[in-house]
C-alpha positions, 0 to 999 in steps of 0.5 A, a space after each residue: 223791772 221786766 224779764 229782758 231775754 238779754 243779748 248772748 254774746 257780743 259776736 252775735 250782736 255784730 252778726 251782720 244778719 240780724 237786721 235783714 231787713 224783714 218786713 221793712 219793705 213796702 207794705 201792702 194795706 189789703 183789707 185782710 191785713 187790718 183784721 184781727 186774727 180770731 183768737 180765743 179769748 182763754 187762749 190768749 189767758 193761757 198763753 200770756 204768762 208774762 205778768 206784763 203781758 197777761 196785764 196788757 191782755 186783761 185791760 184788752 178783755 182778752 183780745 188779740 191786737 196783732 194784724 198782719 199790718 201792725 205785726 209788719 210794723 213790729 218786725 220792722 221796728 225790731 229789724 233796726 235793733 242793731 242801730 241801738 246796740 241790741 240784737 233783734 233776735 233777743 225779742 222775738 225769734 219766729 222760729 220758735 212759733 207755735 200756736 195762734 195763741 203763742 204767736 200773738 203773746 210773743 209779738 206783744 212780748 217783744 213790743 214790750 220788751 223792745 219797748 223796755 230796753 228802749 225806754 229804760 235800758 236792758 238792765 237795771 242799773 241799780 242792780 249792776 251799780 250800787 249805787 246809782 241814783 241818777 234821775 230815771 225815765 218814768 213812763 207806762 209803756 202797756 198804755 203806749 202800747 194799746 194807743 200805739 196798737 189803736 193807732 196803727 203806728 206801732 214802730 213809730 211808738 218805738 223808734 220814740 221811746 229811745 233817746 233822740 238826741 245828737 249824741 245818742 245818735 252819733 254814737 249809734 252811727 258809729 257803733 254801726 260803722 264799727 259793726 260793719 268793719 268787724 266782719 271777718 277775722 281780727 287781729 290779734 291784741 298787741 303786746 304789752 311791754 316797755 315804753 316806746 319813744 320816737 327813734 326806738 326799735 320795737 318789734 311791735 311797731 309793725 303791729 302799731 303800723 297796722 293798726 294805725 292803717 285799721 283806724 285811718 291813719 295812714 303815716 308815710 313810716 306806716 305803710 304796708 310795704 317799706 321801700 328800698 333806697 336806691 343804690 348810692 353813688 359810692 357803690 355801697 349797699 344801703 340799709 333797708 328802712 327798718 320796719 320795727 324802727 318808731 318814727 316821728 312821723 307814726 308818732 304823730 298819728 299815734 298821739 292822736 289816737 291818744 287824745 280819743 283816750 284822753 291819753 296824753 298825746 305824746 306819742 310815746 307808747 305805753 300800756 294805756 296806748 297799746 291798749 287803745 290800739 289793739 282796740 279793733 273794730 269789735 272792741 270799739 263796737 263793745 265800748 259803744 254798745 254799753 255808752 248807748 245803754 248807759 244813755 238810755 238809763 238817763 232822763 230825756 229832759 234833764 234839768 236845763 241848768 245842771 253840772 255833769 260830771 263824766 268821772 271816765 273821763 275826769 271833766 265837768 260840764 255847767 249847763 245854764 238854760 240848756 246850753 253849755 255854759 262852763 267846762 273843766 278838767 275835775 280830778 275823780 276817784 281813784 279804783 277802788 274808791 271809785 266815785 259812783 253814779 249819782 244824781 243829787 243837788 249843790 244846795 250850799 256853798 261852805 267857804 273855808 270848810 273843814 275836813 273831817 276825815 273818813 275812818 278809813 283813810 284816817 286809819 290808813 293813810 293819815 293815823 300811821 304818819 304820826 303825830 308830827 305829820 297831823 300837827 304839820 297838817 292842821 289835823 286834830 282830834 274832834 269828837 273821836 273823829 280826825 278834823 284837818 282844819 279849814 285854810 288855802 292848804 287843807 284838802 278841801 281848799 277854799 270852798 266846797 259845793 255841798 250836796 244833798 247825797 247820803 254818801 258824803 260825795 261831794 264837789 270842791 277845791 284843793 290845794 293840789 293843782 298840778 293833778 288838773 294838768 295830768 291826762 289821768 286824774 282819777 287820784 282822789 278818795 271818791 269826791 270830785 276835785 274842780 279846777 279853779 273851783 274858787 273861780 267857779 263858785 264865784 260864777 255861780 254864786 254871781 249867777 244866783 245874786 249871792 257874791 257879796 254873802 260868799 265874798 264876807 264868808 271867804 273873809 272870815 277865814 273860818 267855816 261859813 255856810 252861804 245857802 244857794 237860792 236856786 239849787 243846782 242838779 248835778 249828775 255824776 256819770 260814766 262815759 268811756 264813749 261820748 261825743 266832743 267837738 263833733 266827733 265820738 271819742 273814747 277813753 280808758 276804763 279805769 274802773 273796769 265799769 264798762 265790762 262789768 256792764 257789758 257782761 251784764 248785758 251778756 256781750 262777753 268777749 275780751 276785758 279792756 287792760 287796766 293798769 291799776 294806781 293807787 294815789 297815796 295822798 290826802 284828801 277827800 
């Protein structure tokens, strides 16, 4: 991993002057401009102590490579670091030139660093998240660059290092919306505090107006000046409207505010919605800045047929031959039994499986309920190891979808359907619960030609491996930011992952509110 110099805090980031533009007017291609600036060899040896940059300058024999063209071509290419989420002077800051020498490794430096965070992301993720094994990029980025340099189209070797499809993309278009709106002061957050249903009074409400107007939505009930009615006939004085009174009509913009949050869109105002209204402009660019450099983690051609978990907010997606074949709501790890960032392979499926029960909710949450409780559960003792029997009752359901982690993570079904109806489904130990998983193992085990095997396994009632001809990538990923029916939306941070990685990043600024639940129930 390269030595990234890291974005300081997320205020600079939105500073609206670090993508000034420079050098990205018309270019002037004067003979002078494509010369090689003459540079001693053994000064650039001295200057270049970067270990990649001293690499990339050893397989050069020492040559400078920074015309007055190609350096343009750089600057302009960092100048539109913002639109990525990073902050152009985190690469190269010109106001700390020095020597011919000094000038020419620092140009290198940033291509490469830029390059770098383009490429790959700012930072490691197996350093933040332990652990992470999704698929990475993989890519010599000091032999792109001496080809892109030989070429003379150096911004345009960069612009292609980061992710280019549709949802990287308009998740970049929004951050730089919210950027933009985030000049100036901001409001303060609005307090947390009881429930608020239509018809209640609430001091916030004004606050909730205004933040409603922020967002675009702009009820009747929400406006900036409440009117007075005129005088009625009778000659008695009538009542201002009541600016702290919550009506249906602000509910109803508030409930669409909830379903960007993957909160249930009710209208009545919790903790979860207060949080996604004081969400200014600021936040929602935090929130975007870190989903673009989760993206930038992944793999650029990810496997045409693969699953997708987005365990942030609790669904997965069945890719068959690059197309979106199948969604689902899934249920996810609960905080502190958080399920993590994977990348791994359903080889099998196991019809009728048995569960044998970690040690540590078998300590916690099954062992202290007593004998009565295993009996009425099917749950025995095997080998020193509590094993709740297979049945349509046990925890994993009717089937699991094995897969080849060494983490015991894993896709299947559960008795306990109500929990797919619930807008918070991060209720389970760590595995991912799917809805109508029996349904969805019978698609894929028709895809793969092996129904009637998984059909005579489901009969027999007891454990039955069906081995799947083709295996199946999955990836178990974090999205709080992502985009659904065209449009960006946003969703809690129920594992805190989002400011853990935005302070890895050096954003700093305010954590999101979380209110932590801990579901006490069985199952995996």
């Amino acid at each position: 991993m390269r030595k990234m110099i890291l974005c300081v805090s997320l205020a600079a980031l939105l500073a609206g002057g670090c993508d000034n533009g420079s050098g990205g007017g018309k270019q002037q291609k004067t003979a002078p401009s494509q010369e090689l600036p003459q540079i001693a060899p053994q000064d650039i040896q001295a200057a270049a102590t970067d270990s990649d940059v001293h690499h990339f300058y050893e397989a050069r024999g020492w040559a400078a490579v920074w015309t007055k063209d190609l350096a343009k071509d750089l600057k302009a290419a960092l100048a539109d670091a913002p639109r990525h989420g990073l902050k152009t002077e985190s690469f190269l800051d010109e106001s700390k030139a020095g020597s011919a020498a000094e000038r020419e490794v620092a140009m290198t430096k940033a291509a490469l660093d830029y390059g770098h965070a383009l490429a790959f992301g700012v930072v490691d993720p197996k350093k933040v998240f332990d652990p992470y094994t999704a698929t990475r990029p993989k890519l010599d980025l000091a032999a792109g660059l001496q080809q892109a340099a030989a070429g003379g189209h150096v911004g345009a070797w960069l612009a292609g290092l980061a992710p280019s499809d549709p949802e990287y993309k308009a998740l970049s278009d929004a951050f730089l919306r919210y950027r933009q709106a985030s000049a100036g002061a901001q409001p303060a957050p609005i307090p947390n505090g009881d429930k608020i249903a239509p018809g209640d009074r609430d001091p916030r409400v004004p606050a909730i107006a205004a933040a409603l107007r922020r967002y675009g939505f702009a009820p009747a009930q929400a406006a900036t000046a409440q009117p007075v009615p005129a005088q009625p006939a009778s000659g008695a004085k009538a009542k201002p409207a009541d600016a702290a009174t919550y009506t249906k009509d602000m509910a109803s913009e508030v409930a669409r505010v909830q379903l960007d949050y993957g909160i249930k869109p009710d209208g009545i105002i919790g903790n979860d919605t207060i949080e996604a209204l004081s969400n200014g402009a600021v936040e929602r660019a935090r929130i975007l800045a870190v989903n673009l450099e989760r993206r930038r983690w992944l793999n650029r051609a990810p496997p045409a047929t693969r699953i997708d978990v987005n365990t942030a907010a609790a669904t997965l997606i069945y890719w068959r031959d690059g197309q979106a074949a199948n969604s689902r709501r899934v249920v996810v790890g609960q905080p502190d039994w958080e399920t993590p960032e994977l990348g791994a392979r359903i080889f099998r499926l196991v019809a009728n499986p048995d569960w044998t029960i970690p040690d540590k909710i078998a300590a916690e949450e099954v062992r202290p309920k007593g004998a009565a409780y295993m009996a009425k559960e099917h749950i025995t003792t095997k080998n020193g190891r509590l094993v709740q029997a297979s049945g349509p009752d046990s925890a994993l359901g009717m089937v699991k979808f094995d897969m080849d982690d060494p983490y015991a993570i894993y896709l299947h079904d559960t008795p306990a359907k109500p929990m797919f109806a619930s807008p918070d489904r991060h209720q389970s130990h760590g595995c991912v619960r799917v809805q109508d998983a029996l349904g969805f193992a019978r698609m894929i085990a028709d895809q793969q030609g092996v129904r009637q095997q998984f059909e005579q396994a489901l009969a027999t009632g007891k454990e039955t491996n069906v081995k799947l001809p083709t295996e199946i990538p999955v990836r178990l990923l974090y999205h709080s930011a992502y985009l659904d029916g065209g449009h960006v939306v946003f969703r809690p941070d129920p594992y805190g992952w989002d400011d853990k990685l935005a302070q890895a990043l050096g954003f700093g600024g305010q954590l999101r509110h979380r209110e932590i639940k801990h579901i006490h129930e069985i199952g995996p």
